[in-house]
N, C-alpha and C positions, 0 to 999 in steps of 0.2 A: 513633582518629582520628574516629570516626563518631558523630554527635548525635543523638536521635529527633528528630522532627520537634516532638512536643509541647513539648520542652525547648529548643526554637529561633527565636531572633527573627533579625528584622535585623541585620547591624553596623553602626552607625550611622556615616557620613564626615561629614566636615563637609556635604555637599549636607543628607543626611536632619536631620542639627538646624537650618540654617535653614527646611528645609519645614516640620517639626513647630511652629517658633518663630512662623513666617510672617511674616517678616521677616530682617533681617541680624543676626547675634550675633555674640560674641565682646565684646564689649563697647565696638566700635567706632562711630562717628557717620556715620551713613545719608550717602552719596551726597548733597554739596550740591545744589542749584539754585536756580535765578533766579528773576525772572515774565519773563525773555523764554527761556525754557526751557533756558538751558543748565546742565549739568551739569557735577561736577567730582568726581572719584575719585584718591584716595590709591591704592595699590597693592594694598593688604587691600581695600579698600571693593569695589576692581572684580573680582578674585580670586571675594569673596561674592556680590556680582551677580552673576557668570557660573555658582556654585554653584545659586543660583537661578534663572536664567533661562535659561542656555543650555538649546538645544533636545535637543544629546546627553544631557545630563546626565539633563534629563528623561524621555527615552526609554528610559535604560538604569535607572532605577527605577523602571518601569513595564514592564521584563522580570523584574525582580525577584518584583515583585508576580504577573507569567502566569508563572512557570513556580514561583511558591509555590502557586499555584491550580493546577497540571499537576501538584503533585508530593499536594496534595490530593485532586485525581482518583485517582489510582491508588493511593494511600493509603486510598481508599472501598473499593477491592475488597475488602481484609484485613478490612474492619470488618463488624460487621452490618447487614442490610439488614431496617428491619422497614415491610411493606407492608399498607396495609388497602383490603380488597374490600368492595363493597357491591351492593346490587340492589335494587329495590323496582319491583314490577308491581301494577297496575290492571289486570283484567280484566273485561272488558263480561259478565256472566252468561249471556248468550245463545249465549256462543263456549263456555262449560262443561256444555252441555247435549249429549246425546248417548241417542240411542233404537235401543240395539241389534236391538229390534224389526223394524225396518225395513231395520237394515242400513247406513245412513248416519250421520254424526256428522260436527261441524265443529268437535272437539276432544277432548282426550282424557280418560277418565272410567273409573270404577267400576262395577260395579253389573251389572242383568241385565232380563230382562224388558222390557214396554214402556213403563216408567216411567223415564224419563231420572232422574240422580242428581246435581246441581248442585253443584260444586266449588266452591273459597274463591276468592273476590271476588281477594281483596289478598293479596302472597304478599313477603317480604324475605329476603333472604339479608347475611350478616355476615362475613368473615373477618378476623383482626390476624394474620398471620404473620411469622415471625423466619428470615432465611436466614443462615446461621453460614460462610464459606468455612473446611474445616478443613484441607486440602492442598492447593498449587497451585507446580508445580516452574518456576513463569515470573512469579507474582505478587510475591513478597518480592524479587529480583533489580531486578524494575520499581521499586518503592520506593525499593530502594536508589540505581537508576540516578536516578530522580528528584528526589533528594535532591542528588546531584555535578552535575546541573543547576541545580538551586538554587544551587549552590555556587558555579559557573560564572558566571553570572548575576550572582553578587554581586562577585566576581571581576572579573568586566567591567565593572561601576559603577564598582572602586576605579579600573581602568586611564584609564575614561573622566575620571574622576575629575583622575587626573594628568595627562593630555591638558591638557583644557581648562584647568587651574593651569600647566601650562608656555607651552601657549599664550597666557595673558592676558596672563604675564610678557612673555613676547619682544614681543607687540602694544604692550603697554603704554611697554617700550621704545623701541619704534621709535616710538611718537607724541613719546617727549620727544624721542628723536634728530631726529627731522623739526624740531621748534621750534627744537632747537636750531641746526638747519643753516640756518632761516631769519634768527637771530642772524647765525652768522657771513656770509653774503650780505648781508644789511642792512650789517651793517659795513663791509663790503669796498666798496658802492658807495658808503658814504658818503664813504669817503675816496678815491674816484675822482671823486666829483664834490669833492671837497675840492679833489683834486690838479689838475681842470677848469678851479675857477672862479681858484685858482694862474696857474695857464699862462694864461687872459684876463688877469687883471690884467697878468701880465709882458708878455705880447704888447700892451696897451692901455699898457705902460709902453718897447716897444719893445725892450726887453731878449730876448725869445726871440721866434723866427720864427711864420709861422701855421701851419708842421708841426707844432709844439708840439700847439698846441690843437687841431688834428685828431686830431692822435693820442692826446689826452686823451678826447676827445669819441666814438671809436671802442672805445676799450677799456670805457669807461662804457656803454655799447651794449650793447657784447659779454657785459658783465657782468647785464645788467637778465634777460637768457632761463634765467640759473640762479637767480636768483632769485623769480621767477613759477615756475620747474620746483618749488621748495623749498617754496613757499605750496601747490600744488599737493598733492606728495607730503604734506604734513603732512596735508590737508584727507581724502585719502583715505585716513592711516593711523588716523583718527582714525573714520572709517565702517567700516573693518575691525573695529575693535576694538570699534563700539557692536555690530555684527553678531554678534560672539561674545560680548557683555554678552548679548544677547537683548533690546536696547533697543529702543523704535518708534519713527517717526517723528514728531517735533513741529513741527508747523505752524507755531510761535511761532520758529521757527529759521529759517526762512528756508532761505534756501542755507549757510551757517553749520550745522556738523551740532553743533554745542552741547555739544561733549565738553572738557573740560578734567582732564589727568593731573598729578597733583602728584607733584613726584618731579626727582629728578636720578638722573644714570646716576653711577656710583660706581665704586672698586675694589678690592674686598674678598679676598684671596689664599686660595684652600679649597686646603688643602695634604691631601694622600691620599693613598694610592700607587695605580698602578694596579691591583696585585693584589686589596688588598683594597676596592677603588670595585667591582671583578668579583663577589667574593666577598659585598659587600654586595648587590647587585644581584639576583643568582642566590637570594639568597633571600628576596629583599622582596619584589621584581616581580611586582604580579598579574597580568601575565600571562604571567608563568611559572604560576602557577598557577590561572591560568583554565585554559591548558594541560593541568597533571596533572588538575584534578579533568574534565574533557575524557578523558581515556585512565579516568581509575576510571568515569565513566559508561558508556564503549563496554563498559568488561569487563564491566559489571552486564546491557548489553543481550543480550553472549555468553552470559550466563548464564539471560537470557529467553529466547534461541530454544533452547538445550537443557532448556528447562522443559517443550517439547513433546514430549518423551520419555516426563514424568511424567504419573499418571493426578492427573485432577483432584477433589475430594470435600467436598461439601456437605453441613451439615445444614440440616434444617429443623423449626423448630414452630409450632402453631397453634391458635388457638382460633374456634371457628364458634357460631355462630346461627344458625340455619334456622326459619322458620314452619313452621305445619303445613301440609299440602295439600288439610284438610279442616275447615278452617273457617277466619274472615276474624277472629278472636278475635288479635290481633296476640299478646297474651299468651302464647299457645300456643305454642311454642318449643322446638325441641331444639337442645342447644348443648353443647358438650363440647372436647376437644381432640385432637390427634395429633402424634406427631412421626416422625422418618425420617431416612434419608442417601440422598443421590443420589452416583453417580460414575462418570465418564467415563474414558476410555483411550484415546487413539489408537492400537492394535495395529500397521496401517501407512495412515501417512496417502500415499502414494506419494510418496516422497521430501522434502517441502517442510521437516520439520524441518532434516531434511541439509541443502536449499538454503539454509534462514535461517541455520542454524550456519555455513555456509564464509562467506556474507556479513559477517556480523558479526564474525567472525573477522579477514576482510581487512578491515572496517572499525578493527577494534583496533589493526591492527596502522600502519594511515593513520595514527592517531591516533598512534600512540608514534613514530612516524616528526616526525608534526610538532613534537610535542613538541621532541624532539631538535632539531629545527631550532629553534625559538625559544629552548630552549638557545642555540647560537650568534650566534643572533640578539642576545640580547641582551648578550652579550659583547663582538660587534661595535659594539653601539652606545655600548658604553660605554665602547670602546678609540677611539671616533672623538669623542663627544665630550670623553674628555680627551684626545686629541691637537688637538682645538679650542683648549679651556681654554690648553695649553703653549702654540700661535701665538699666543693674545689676548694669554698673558701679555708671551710678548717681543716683540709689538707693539707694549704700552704701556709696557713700558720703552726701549723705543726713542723712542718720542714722547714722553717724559716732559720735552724739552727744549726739541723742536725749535719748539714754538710762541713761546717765549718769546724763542728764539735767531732766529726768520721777525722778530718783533715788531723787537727791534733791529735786522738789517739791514733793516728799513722803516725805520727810524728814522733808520738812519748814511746811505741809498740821499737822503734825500728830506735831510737836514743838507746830503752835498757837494751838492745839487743846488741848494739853495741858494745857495748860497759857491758855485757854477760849477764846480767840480772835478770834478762828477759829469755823469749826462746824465738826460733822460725812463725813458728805455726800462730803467735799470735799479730808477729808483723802480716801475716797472710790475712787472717782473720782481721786484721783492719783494715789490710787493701779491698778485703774481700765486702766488709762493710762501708767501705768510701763509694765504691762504686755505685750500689747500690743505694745509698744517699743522693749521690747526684743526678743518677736516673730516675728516682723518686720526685725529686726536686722537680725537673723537667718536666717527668708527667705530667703532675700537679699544675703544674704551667701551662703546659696543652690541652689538658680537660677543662681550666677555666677558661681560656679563652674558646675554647670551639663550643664547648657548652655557652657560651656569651652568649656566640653567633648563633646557636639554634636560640638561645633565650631571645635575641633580637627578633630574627624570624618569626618566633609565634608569636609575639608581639605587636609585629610590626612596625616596630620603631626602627627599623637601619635605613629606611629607604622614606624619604620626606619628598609629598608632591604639594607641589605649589601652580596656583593659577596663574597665567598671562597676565599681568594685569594693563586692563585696557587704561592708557592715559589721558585720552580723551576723555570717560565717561567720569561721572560726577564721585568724589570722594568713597561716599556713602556706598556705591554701586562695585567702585573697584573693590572694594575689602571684602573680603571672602573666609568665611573659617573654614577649618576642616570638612566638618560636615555636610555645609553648601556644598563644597566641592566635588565631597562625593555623591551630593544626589544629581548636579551639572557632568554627570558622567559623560563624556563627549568631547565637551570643551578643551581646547586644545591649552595642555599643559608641560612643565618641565619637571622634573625631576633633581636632585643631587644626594650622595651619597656620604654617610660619613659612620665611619666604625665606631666613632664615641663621642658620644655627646649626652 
């Protein structure tokens, strides 16, 4: 299951090739805009903007990158360490004089009698040494552990990954639905003022009372505050969703937040079972396995605190230059080399390995614990959003009529109303129920599909990685299934995206 680190890159999602690209790919057409700054995103375009620009996104490939640099760190200890020493002194002559004679000296010297003996002016020292770590029963544990860090780390890119692709989904959604909702509002009052300026004439033609046209005139009212609610909610799902674009502010906008989504909500039927939606799930999920590689890291740390049991053992070599101490001739030089082992033992450190062992121990065992739980976890969420998916569906098959069926009895409500056979109050009562049908209808539309995309999500079927495949190496070697894939966690891969398949 386990990669060195030398033979490991990134896997690359779709975020890492538009970073590397630096720009949007896939082969799609950049996010339109204006000169009065607004913007316009297809459902890919905004998907790829949020690749790039969300803030998550970015943040969780820049733990990628620290804890490839943590797992470098401790990858230094195993390696060699080579250090070079130096020295070089200036001494004033006068500090190398010394007259045993007398008894006093203000430096240290040779010699005898009362003739002082003048040492070397200039004096260098040299060392290159090489430190070898050859045993260490808590170092290679640490590697290992830092390596299912890395893992983790990458692990939690893909999950952020699907986050922020489910979320653009459902945002992006809900800005058509908002437009849309302001359609059918617009509508509705227009054929209440239709139905208004009706009831004037006939009241101006003395045919119906002035209750009529009050009562025309109050529903028309009543109707204007859902639709100001509608222009509203659009306005703000529209700031949501540039918020998770990672978009700025343009000036050139005004009060208008300048976003425009292309798109209609649809109804596409993903037929699965639940067993195997579970079954896929439990094994795509990264964060099911951000999880395990979370428990392989604790084991590696148990295995760092009983490292302190083992003695520890270095080599060392070396090579020196030294001047001489009796003359300033830099030439002069002795220089040679040495080598050695050092090694340490803790015999009894008073207890603290025992303490770090039960620690990480009960920390292992936290970790298999939660594990377990996102097990469930994601069981659960994947029994809830398709028990979603089943309500949306027979939602919209229940509404698959009823707007059409609201349409004619407006139709037949406002005919006898005409011809006098009917009254106001039921042509109201059918505007009042059309409306209400096609905003139903809508709904129904936008809960399956954003329910889709969490369905996708816990799944993990929106987002498909595929390996590099090398073309030189042998048939057998390039083909990879999923699973390889994911225990070659490292290995540098692509990603592409697609909302249905």
């Amino acid at each position: 299951r386990h990669i060195s680190m030398r033979n490991k890159f990134f896997i690359l999602a779709i975020a890492i090739q538009i970073f590397a690209c630096g720009g949007i790919a896939f082969g799609t057409e950049p996010a339109g805009s204006s000169s009065l700054g607004r913007r316009s995103f297809t459902l890919d375009q905004a998907i790829q903007t949020a690749l790039q620009q969300n803030p998550a996104v970015l943040t969780a490939r820049q733990e990628i990158r620290r804890t490839k640099g943590v797992f470098i760190q401790v990858l230094s200890q195993a390696l060699p360490h080579i250090a070079a020493t130096t020295q070089f002194q200036r001494t004033d002559p006068r500090l190398g004089q010394t007259n045993f004679g007398t008894g006093t000296g203000t430096g240290s010297g040779v010699g005898g009698g009362s003739s002082g003996l003048s040492l070397t002016d200039n004096s260098y020292f040299l060392r290159v040494q090489t430190t070898q770590l050859i045993f260490s029963g808590s170092v290679f544990p640490a590697i290992r552990g830092a390596d299912f860090q890395h893992d983790s780390a990458f692990f939690s890119f893909r999950n952020v990954i699907d986050q922020t692709i489910t979320t653009v989904r459902q945002e992006f959604y809900q800005v058509i639905l908002n437009k849309a909702l302001i359609g059918v509002q617009e509508e509705s009052v227009r054929l209440l003022e239709s139905q208004l300026k009706d009831q004037q004439n006939r009241f101006e033609a003395g045919t119906v009372p002035r209750f009529n046209v009050l009562q025309a005139e109050v529903a028309l009212a009543n109707q204007q505050p859902s639709l100001i609610a509608a222009r509203n909610n659009y306005r703000i799902s529209q700031l949501t969703l540039i918020r998770t674009l990672g978009l700025d502010f343009d000036p050139r906008r005004g009060e208008d937040p300048g976003l425009e989504c292309k798109g209609e909500l649809t109804y596409q039927p993903r037929v699965i079972s639940l067993e195997d939606a579970i079954q896929i799930g439990k094994e795509r999920r990264p964060f099911l396995k951000q999880q395990k590689a979370n428990v392989d890291n604790q084991r590696q740390q148990l295995g760092v605190a009983y490292g302190g049991l083992f003695p520890t053992i270095n080599a060392d070599s070396a090579y020196e230059w030294q001047s001489s101490p009796f003359t300033s001739d830099i030439s002069q030089v002795s220089k040679g080399w040495f080598w050695g082992a050092t090694g340490t033992w803790n015999i009894f450190d008073g207890l603290a390995t025992l303490g770090l062992v039960k620690q990480q121990r009960a920390l292992l065992f936290e970790t298999q614990i939660t594990y377990d739980d996102a097990t469930r976890q994601v069981e659960v969420e994947i029994q809830t959003a398709y028990a979603n998916l089943q309500r949306d569906r027979e939602t919209i098959e229940s509404q698959e009529k009823t707007t059409e069926e609201a349409k004619e009895a407006l139709r037949l409500a406002s005919a006898r109303l005409g011809a006098g056979a009917g009254t106001q109050l039921d042509v109201l009562n059918a505007q009042v129920a059309l409306t209400q049908a096609a905003s139903t209808e809508l709904q129904a539309l936008y809960s399956y599909n954003a329910d889709l995309a969490e369905f996708d999500r816990a799944t993990a079927t929106q987002t498909i990685y595929s390996d590099l495949i090398d073309v030189t190496s042998k048939p057998a070697k390039a083909i990879t299934t999923i699973r390889s894939e994911e225990r070659r966690v490292g290995k540098e891969c692509r990603s592409r995206w697609s909302p249905y398949h």
